[in-house]
ZAMARGU-4260 file (C-alpha; in steps of 0.2 Angstrom, whole numbers, plus 5000, padded with zeros to 4 digits):
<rodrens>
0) 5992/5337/5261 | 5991/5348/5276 | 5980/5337/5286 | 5993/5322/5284 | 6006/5334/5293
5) 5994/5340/5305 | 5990/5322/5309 | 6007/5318/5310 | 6013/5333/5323 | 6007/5333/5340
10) 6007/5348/5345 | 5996/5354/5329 | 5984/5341/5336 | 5984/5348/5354 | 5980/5366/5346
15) 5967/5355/5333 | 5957/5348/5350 | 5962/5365/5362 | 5950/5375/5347 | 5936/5364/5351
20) 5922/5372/5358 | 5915/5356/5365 | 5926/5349/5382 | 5938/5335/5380 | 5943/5326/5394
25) 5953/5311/5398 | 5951/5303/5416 | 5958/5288/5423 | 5948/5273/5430 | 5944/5281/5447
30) 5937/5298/5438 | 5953/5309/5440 | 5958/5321/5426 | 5972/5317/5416 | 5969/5331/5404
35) 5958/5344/5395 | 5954/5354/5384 | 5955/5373/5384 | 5935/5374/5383 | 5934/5373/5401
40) 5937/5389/5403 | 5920/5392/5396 | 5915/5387/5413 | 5927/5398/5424 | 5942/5386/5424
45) 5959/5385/5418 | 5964/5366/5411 | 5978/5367/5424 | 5968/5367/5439 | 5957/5353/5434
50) 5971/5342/5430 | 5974/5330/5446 | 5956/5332/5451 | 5940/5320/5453 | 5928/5324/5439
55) 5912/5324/5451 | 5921/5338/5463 | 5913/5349/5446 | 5896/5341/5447 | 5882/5345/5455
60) 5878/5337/5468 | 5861/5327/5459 | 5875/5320/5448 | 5889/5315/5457 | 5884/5297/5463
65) 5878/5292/5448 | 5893/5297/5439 | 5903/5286/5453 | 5890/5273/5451 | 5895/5273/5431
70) 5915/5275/5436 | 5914/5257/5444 | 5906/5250/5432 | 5919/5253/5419 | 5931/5246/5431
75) 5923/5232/5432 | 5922/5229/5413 | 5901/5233/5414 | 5897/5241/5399 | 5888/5259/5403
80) 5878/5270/5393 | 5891/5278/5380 | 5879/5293/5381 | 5873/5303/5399 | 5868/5320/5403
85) 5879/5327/5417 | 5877/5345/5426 | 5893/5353/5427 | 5896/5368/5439 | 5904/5384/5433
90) 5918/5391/5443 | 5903/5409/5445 | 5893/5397/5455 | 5881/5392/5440 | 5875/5376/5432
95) 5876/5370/5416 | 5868/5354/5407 | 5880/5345/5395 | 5880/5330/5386 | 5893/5319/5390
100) 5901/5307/5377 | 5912/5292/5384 | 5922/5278/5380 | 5935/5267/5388 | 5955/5266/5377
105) 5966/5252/5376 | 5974/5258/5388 | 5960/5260/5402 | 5960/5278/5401 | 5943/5286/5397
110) 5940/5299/5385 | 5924/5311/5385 | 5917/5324/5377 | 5903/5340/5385 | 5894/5346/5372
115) 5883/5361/5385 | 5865/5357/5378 | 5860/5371/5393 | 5848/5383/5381 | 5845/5366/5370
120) 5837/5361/5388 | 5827/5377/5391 | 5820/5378/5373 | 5814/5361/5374 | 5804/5365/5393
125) 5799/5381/5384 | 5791/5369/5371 | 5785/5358/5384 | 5777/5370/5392 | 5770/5383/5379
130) 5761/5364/5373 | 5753/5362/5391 | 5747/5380/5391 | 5741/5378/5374 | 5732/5362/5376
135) 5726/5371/5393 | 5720/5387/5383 | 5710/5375/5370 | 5701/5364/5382 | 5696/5378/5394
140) 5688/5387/5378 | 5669/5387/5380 | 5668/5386/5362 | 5672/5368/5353 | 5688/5365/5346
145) 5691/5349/5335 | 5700/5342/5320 | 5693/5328/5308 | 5704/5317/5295 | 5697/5316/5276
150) 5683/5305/5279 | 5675/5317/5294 | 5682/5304/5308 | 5686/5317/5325 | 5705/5316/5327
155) 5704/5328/5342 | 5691/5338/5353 | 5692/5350/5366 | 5684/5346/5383 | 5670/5360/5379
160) 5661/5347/5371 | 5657/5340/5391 | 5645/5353/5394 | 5632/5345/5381 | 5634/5326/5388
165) 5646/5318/5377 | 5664/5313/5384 | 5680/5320/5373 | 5689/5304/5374 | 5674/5292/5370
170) 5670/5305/5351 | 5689/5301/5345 | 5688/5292/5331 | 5669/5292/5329 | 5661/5304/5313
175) 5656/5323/5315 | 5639/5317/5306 | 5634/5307/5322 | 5632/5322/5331 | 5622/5332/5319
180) 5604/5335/5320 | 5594/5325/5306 | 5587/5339/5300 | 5604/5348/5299 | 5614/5332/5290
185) 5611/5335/5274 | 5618/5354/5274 | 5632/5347/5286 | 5639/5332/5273 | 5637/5346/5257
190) 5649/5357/5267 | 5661/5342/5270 | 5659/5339/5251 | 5664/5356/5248 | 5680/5357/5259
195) 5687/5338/5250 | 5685/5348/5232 | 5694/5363/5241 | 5679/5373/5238 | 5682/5390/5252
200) 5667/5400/5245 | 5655/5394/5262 | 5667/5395/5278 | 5653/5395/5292 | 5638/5385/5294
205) 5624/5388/5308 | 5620/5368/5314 | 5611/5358/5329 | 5620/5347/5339 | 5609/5330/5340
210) 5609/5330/5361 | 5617/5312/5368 | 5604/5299/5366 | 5590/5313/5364 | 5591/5313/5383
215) 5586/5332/5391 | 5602/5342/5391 | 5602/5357/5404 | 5606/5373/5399 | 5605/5392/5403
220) 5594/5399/5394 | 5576/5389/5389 | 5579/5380/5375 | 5561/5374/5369 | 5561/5383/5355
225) 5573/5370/5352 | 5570/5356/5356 | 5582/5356/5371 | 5596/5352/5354 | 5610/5367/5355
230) 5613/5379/5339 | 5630/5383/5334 | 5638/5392/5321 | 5652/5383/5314 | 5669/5392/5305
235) 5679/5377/5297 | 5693/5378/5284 | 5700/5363/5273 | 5719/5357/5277 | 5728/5354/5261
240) 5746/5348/5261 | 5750/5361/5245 | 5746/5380/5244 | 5731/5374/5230 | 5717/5368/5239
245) 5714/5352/5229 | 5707/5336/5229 | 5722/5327/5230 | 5730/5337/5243 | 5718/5338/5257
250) 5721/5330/5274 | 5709/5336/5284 | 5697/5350/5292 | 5700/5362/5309 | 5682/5367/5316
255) 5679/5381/5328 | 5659/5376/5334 | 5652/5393/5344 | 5636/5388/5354 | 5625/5404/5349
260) 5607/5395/5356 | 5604/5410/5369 | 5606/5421/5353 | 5591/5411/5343 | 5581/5412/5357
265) 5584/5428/5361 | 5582/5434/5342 | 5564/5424/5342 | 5561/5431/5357 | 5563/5447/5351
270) 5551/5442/5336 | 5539/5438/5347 | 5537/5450/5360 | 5538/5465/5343 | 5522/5457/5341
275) 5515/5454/5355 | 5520/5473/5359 | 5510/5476/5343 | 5494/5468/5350 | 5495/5475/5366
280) 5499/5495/5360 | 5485/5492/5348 | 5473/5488/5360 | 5479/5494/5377 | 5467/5505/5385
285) 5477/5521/5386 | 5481/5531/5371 | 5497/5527/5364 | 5508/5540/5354 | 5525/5541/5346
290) 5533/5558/5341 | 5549/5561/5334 | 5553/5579/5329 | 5537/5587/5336 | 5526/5579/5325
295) 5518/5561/5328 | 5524/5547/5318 | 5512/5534/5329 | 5496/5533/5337 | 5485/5518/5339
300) 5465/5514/5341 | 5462/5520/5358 | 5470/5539/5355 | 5458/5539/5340 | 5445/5537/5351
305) 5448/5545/5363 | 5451/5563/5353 | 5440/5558/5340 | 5452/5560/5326 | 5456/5545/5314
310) 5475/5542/5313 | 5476/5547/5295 | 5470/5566/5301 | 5484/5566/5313 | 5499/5557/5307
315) 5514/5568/5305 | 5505/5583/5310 | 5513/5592/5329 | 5510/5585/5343 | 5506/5603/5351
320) 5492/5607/5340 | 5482/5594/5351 | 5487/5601/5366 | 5475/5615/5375 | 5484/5633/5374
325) 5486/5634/5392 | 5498/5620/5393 | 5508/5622/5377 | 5523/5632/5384 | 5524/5617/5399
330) 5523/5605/5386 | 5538/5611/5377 | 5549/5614/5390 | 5546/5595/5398 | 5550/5589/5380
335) 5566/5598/5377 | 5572/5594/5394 | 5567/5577/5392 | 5577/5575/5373 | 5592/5585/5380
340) 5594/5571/5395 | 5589/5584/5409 | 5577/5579/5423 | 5562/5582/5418 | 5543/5573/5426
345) 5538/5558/5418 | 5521/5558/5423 | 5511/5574/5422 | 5491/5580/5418 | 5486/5591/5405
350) 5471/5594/5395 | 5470/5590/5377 | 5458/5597/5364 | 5444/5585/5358 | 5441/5583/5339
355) 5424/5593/5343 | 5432/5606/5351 | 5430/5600/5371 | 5443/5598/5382 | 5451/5581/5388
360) 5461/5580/5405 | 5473/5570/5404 | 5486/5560/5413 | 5503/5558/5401 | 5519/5547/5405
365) 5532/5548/5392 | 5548/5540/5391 | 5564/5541/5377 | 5565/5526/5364 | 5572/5524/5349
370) 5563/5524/5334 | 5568/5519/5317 | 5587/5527/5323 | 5580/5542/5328 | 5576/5550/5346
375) 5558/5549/5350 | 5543/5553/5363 | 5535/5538/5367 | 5519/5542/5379 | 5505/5535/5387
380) 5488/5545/5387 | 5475/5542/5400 | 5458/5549/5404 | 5459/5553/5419 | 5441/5565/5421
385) 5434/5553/5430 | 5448/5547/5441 | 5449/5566/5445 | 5434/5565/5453 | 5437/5550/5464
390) 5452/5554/5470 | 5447/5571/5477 | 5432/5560/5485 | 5445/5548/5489 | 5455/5563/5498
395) 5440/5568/5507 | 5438/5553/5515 | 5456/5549/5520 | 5459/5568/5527 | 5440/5562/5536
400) 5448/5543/5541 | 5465/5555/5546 | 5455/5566/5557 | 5445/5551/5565 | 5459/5540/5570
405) 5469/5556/5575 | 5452/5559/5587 | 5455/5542/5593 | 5474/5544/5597 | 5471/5559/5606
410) 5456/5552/5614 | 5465/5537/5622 | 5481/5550/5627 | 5466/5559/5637 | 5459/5546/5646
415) 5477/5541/5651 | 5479/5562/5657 | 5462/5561/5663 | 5463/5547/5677 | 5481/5557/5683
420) 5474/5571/5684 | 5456/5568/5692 | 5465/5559/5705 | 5476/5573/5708 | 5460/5584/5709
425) 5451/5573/5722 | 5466/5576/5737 | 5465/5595/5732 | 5445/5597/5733 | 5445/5582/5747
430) 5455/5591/5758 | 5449/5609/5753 | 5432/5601/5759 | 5439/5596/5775 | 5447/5614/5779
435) 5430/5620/5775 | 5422/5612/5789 | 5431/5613/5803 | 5434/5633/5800 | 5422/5642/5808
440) 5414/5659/5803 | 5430/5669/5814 | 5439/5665/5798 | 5432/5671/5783 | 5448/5671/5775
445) 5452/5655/5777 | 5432/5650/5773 | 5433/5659/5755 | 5448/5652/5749 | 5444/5633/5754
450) 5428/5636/5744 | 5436/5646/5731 | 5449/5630/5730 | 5432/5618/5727 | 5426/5628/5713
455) 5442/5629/5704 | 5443/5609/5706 | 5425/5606/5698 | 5429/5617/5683 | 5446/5608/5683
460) 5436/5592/5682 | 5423/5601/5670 | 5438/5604/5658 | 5445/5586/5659 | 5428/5579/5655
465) 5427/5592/5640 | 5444/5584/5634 | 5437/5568/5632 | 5421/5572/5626 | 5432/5582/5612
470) 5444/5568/5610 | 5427/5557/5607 | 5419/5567/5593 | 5408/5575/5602 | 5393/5561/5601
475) 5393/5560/5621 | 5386/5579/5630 | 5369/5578/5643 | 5361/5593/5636 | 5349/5600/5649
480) 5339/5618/5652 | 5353/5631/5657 | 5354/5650/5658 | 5366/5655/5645 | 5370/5675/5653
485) 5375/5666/5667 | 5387/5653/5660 | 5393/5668/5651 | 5395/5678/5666 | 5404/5660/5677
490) 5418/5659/5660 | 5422/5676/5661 | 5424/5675/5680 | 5438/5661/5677 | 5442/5670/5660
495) 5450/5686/5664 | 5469/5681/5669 | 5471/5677/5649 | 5467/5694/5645 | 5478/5708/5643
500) 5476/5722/5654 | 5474/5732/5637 | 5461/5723/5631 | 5445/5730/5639 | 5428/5718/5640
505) 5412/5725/5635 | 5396/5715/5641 | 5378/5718/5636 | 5364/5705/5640 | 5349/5704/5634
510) 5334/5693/5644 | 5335/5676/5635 | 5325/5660/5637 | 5335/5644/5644 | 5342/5634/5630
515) 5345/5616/5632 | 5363/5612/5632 | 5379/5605/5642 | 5386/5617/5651 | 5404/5610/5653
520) 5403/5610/5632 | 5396/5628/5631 | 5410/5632/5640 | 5424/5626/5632 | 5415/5637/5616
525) 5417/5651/5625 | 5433/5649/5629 | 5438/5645/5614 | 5429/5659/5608 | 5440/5673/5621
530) 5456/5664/5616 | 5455/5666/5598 | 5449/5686/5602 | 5464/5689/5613 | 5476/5681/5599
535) 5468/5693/5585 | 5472/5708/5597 | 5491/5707/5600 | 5492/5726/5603 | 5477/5726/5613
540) 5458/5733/5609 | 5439/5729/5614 | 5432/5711/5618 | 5411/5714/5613 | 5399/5699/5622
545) 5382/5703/5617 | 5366/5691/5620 | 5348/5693/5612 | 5334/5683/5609 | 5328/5682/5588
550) 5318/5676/5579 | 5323/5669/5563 | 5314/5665/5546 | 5313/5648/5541 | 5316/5652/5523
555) 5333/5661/5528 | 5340/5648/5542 | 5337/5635/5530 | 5346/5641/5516 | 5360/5650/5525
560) 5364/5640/5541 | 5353/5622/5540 | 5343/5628/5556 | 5325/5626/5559 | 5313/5642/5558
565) 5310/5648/5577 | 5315/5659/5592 | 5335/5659/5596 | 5346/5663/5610 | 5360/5673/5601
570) 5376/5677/5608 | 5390/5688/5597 | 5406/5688/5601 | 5418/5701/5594 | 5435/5708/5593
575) 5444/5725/5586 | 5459/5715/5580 | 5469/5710/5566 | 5453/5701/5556 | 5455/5688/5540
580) 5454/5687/5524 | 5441/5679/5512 | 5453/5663/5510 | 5455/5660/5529 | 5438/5664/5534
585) 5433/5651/5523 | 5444/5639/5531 | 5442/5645/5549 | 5431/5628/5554 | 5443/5615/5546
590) 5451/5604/5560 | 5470/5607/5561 | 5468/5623/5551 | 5476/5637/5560 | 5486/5655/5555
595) 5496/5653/5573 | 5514/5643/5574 | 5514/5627/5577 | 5518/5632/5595 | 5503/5642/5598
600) 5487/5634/5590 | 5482/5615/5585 | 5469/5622/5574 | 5457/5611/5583 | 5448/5626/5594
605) 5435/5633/5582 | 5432/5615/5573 | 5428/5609/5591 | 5416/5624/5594 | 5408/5621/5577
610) 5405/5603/5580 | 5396/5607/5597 | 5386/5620/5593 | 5380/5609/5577 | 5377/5595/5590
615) 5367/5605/5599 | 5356/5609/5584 | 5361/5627/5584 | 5372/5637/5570 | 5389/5647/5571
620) 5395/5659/5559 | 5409/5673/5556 | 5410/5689/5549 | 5428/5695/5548 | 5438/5710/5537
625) 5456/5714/5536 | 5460/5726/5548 | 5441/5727/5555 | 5440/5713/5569 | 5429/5696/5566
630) 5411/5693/5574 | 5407/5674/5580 | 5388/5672/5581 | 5382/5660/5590 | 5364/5652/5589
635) 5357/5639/5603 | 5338/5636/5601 | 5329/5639/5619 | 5316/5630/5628 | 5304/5631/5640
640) 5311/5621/5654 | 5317/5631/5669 | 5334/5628/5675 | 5339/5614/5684 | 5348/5622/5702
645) 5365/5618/5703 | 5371/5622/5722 | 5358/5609/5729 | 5365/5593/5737 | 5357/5581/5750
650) 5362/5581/5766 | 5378/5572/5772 | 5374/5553/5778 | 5378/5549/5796 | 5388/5531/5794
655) 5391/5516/5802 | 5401/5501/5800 | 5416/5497/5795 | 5422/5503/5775 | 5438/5492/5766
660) 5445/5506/5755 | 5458/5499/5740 | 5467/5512/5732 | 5487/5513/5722 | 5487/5534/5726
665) 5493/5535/5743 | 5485/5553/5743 | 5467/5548/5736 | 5468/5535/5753 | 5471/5547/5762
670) 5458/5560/5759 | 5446/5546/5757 | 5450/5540/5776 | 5446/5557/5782 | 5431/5559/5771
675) 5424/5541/5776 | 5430/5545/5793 | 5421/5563/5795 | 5405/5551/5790 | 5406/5544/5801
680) 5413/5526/5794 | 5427/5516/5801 | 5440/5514/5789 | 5452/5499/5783 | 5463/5503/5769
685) 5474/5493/5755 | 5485/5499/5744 | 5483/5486/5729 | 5470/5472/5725 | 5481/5458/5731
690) 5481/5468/5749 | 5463/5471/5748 | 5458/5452/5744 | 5469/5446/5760 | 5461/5460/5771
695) 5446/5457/5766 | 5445/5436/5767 | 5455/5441/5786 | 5440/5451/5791 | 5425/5450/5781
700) 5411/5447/5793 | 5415/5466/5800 | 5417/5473/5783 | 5401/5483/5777 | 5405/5492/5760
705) 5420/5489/5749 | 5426/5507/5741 | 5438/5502/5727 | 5448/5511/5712 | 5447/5503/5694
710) 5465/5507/5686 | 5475/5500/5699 | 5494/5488/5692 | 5494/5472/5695 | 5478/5468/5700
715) 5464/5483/5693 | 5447/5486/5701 | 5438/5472/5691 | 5447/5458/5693 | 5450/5463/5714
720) 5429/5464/5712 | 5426/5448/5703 | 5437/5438/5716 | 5428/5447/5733 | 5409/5443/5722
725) 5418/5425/5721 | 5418/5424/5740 | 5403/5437/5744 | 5390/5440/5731 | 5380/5454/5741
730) 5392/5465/5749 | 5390/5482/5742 | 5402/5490/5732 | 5407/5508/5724 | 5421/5508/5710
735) 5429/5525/5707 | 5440/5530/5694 | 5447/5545/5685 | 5446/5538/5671 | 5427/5540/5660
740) 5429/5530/5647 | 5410/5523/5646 | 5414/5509/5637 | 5426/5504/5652 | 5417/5507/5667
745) 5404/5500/5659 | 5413/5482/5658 | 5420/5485/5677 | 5402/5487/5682 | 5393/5472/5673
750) 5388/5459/5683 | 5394/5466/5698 | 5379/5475/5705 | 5391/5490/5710 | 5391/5508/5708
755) 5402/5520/5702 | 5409/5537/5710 | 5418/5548/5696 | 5435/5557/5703 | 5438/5570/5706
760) 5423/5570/5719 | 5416/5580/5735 | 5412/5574/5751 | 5396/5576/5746 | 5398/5565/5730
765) 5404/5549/5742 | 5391/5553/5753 | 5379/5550/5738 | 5386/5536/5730 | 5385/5526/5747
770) 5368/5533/5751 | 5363/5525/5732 | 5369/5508/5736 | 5364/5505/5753 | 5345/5510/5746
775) 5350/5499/5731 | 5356/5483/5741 | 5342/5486/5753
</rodrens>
């Protein structure tokens, strides 16, 4: 036989073992090689250049000691594992697992054979690991994996089953049933029942987990409709150890458990608000409608009633057929842009026609739902008549509120202007005064313009106090018997720089009775009256100022302008200018209502001048055309009180004694020193309370009279009072301020027995005020 001659000839045996693919090596006891095989070269090496060698030169480096360690023990006779795993290096640089197979000959050589076991390895870590992943992958599941033998006993369990109390390891071994709701079990052991018997027909079954000792289990949703006991839906299938799901050959179930309790809840949820969604639309206060396609498919009680229809007479018929004919085309549009997804105003009014033919306003908000699978309208419908009604009173009343707390802004801005500007006013007509002594009658010049200086600075002050009274509502004016020509004839004198020089003023006055009123407040009409004329003639034209006395019937005044039947000074102012039309004249009176730019009129001008002439118990009205001019008449009722005379003063007191004057404006001191001085007063001044205090405790037995401003920082008027009243309680006093708020002065002079000098003032006004409360404290 061919195998006994191959046996028997070396060198057939050399080419038997040289085929080999695993390595053959013979080494001698120290690990050096003796021979092999041609396999090596499998690893980069020629079996010449290995013979000679140490075996560990080709191992890595991991290896090579314990392949030493095992070389010894040989030596030594120890017997050693026949079977190791060695990495061999490959001449590239690469390493390569291998089995190794070793035994000791008769003659102490060693034979081995590497069998390379390198992808073996990797397919076995690839195993490894695609078994941690998977395991990984099955317990991170958030549903419930698990596997039960034939009886129902769990043979494995995910970790997912830690979220509901129960530990994965402690359920091994333990019966599904434990776990199921009582009133689930019976449904849960037929389904068991059915897998044995290899019955497939009911794969998925929906079950309650029983929770861990019936203890509260915390979830994310509420589960009280629950019983705080998770829902799941189950998909099992049967194993069976033949392709025929039999009795015989079953060995088990796999169970995927899927917690679907936020789903129950949220289905009877669902149930339960469709009803009470039911309740509410059918007895919500507003109208309630559903329309798909233009007609209505729903409607509840309240649009009955409030259309008068019953829902039978409606149902299915257009929607626009309700609607009044007016709004119809809106309607439409709103609802085709609404269907088609373009912007379109969910809220709107309408009116709607009544069953009995009246007309219904209406407030609609309508929204897109789906109905039945099909687009639909699905509106709110309110009465809102009534609403209507209180809103615009509502309006009134803020656009009143608005106006008031605008007043009151602008009125504490004018008191803040107001003390500034009076105290400027006070140095100018102070030392105006002072020039207009000591100039003598060689210099008339100089004479008329001190004086003229002095007039200016009272209708300065005249103005302020106009400002605040304005800013204040105009509750505050001393009304007294005035000649109204010669107001008149005093505004135009301070008047005519606002006119054009193409605007010509035309005067005609009539003889009138005095009529009772403030002359600072008449004033600012009348100039109000010329502004508003001069604007309505930008090309220029003719300003007509006509007085008369009248007599009006007291069944005309009533009826046309609210006045009392009786004699009337009347003054007509008109113009040739542009005029208004119907809608402006209208509004000619409103506050903030003006036809200027916002940087030419506040609109406040006329509604001022309306409000004083009201408070004065007279009447205003205009009588204005396109392209005709405008006429403001003016009615003031008249009395028979004579004018009061308005260039009389007292005569100047002759002072003596020394005056502590306290004052922040280093011009008001000064002016006031010259004024005291010309009174003859001696004069200590302080330039805040705190100096006032210390001059006045340093020389208070020659002090005589305290002059002292209110608005002061640091320390104001009052306080710098109350502490001198805290040392002497009698010494006389005179605030002054420029500031008129009543409400102020009136707390600075409580209690303090002091009176009060209003800046700007005269000479003659200080004089006054300290003849007043020297006869006071005397």
């Amino acid at each position: 036989m061919q195998i006994d001659k191959l046996s028997n000839s070396p060198k057939d045996v050399c080419t038997v073992i040289d085929s080999i693919q695993d390595v053959i090596i013979q080494l001698d006891m120290e690990g050096v090689i003796l021979y092999v095989n041609g396999a090596v070269r499998n690893y980069g090496y020629e079996p010449d250049e290995l013979v000679g060698q140490p075996l560990y030169e080709y191992l890595a480096e991991e290896d090579v000691e314990k392949e030493k360690s095992i070389l010894k023990k040989r030596k030594r006779g120890v017997r050693t594992p026949i079977l190791t795993e060695l990495n061999v290096k490959t001449k590239q640089g690469g390493v390569r697992c291998c089995e190794s197979h070793g035994l000791v000959t008769q003659n102490n050589k060693i034979i081995a054979v590497l069998r390379d076991i390198t992808e073996h390895r990797f397919a076995e870590n690839a195993l490894t690991i695609t078994r941690n992943k998977l395991d990984t992958i099955i317990n991170t599941l958030l549903d419930i994996v698990y596997l039960l033998d034939t009886d129902g006993n769990l043979v494995f369990i995910n970790e997912a089953v830690e979220k509901y109390g129960y530990s994965a390891g402690d359920m091994i071994g333990t019966n599904i049933l434990n776990y199921v709701h009582p009133d689930d079990l019976e449904e849960a052991k037929h389904r068991l029942t059915e897998r044995r018997t290899g019955d497939r027909s009911t794969k998925s079954l929906e079950i309650r987990m029983l929770s861990k000792q019936n203890e509260m289990l915390t979830f994310d949703v509420d589960s009280y409709y629950y019983d705080n006991n998770p829902v799941f839906i189950i998909d099992a299938s049967g194993i069976y150890s033949s392709e025929s799901p039999e009795y015989d050959s079953f060995v088990g179930t796999l169970g995927v458990a899927r917690d679907i309790t936020e789903k129950k809840i949220s289905e009877l949820k669902l149930k339960e608000s469709e009803e009470t969604y039911r309740l509410l639309v059918e007895n919500a206060h507003d109208g309630v409608t559903i329309i798909v396609n233009e007609k209505m498919v729903f409607v509840n009680q309240r649009f009955e009633e409030l259309l008068g229809y019953k829902r039978k007479e409606i149902i299915n018929t257009k929607y626009s057929e309700l609607v009044h004919p007016e709004y119809r085309q809106e309607i439409e549009q709103i609802r085709k842009k609404r269907l088609s997804g373009l912007p379109a105003p969910d809220v709107y009014a309408i009116k709607l026609m009544h069953k009995n033919g009246s007309d219904c306003l209406v407030e609609i908000q309508s929204s897109i739902i789906s109905y039945r699978g099909r687009k639909a309208t699905f509106s709110f419908i309110r009465d809102i008549t009534e609403q209507k009604k209180t809103e615009e009173e509502k309006t009134k009343l803020e656009q009143l509120l608005f106006h008031v707390q605008k007043m009151e802004s602008i009125g504490r801005l004018a008191g803040g202007i107001a003390h500034d500007f009076n105290n400027i006013l006070t140095s100018i007509v102070g030392y105006a005064q002072l020039l207009s002594t000591r100039v003598g009658k060689d210099k008339p010049f100089e004479k008329k313009a001190a004086d003229t200086i002095i007039d200016g600075v009272e209708r300065a002050s005249q103005l302020t106090q106009q400002l605040l009274r304005f800013a204040r509502g105009g509750t505050s004016f001393k009304p007294a018997p005035v000649d109204l020509n010669k107001i008149i004839r005093n505004v135009l004198k301070v008047s005519d720089k606002i006119f054009d020089k193409k605007i010509r003023v035309s005067t005609n006055f009539g003889e009138l009775s005095n009529v009772k009123a403030d002359r600072s407040q008449i004033d600012q009409v009348l100039t109000n009256l010329f502004i508003n004329a001069r604007d309505a003639m930008p090309s220029g034209g003719m300003l007509g100022i006509e007085t008369s006395m009248i007599y009006l019937d007291d069944n005309v005044v009533k009826d046309v302008m609210n006045l009392k039947g009786g004699y009337y000074a009347k003054l007509a102012v008109s113009d040739t200018g542009i005029g208004m039309p119907e809608e402006v004249r209208t509004r000619i009176f409103e506050p903030f209502f003006t036809t200027k730019g916002s940087d030419k009129g506040t609109g406040l001008g006329l509604a001022t001048s309306y409000g004083i002439i009201n408070n004065h118990g007279g009447a205003i009205t205009v009588y204005s055309e396109p392209g005709f001019g405008t006429t403001f008449s003016i009615y003031l009722p008249v009395t028979e009180k004579k004018a009061a005379k308005t260039n009389g003063r007292s005569s100047l007191i002759k002072g003596q004694g020394t005056v502590l004057l306290v004052d922040d404006e280093e011009k008001i001191r000064s002016i006031a020193v010259n004024q005291l001085d010309l009174l003859g007063f001696k004069v200590i001044a302080a330039k805040n309370g705190f100096e006032g205090v210390n001059l006045f405790m340093d020389k208070r037995e020659s002090i005589d009279l305290i002059i002292t401003d209110v608005v002061m920082p640091e320390m104001d008027g009052r306080e710098f009072v109350e502490k001198i009243r805290g040392v002497d309680g009698k010494i006389s006093i005179i605030m002054m301020s420029g500031y008129a708020e009543e409400n102020v002065m009136n707390r600075a002079l409580k209690n303090n027995n002091c009176k009060f000098l209003q800046k700007p003032f005269t000479i003659g006004d200080l004089s006054d005020a300290i003849r007043s409360i020297t006869e006071l404290n005397n």
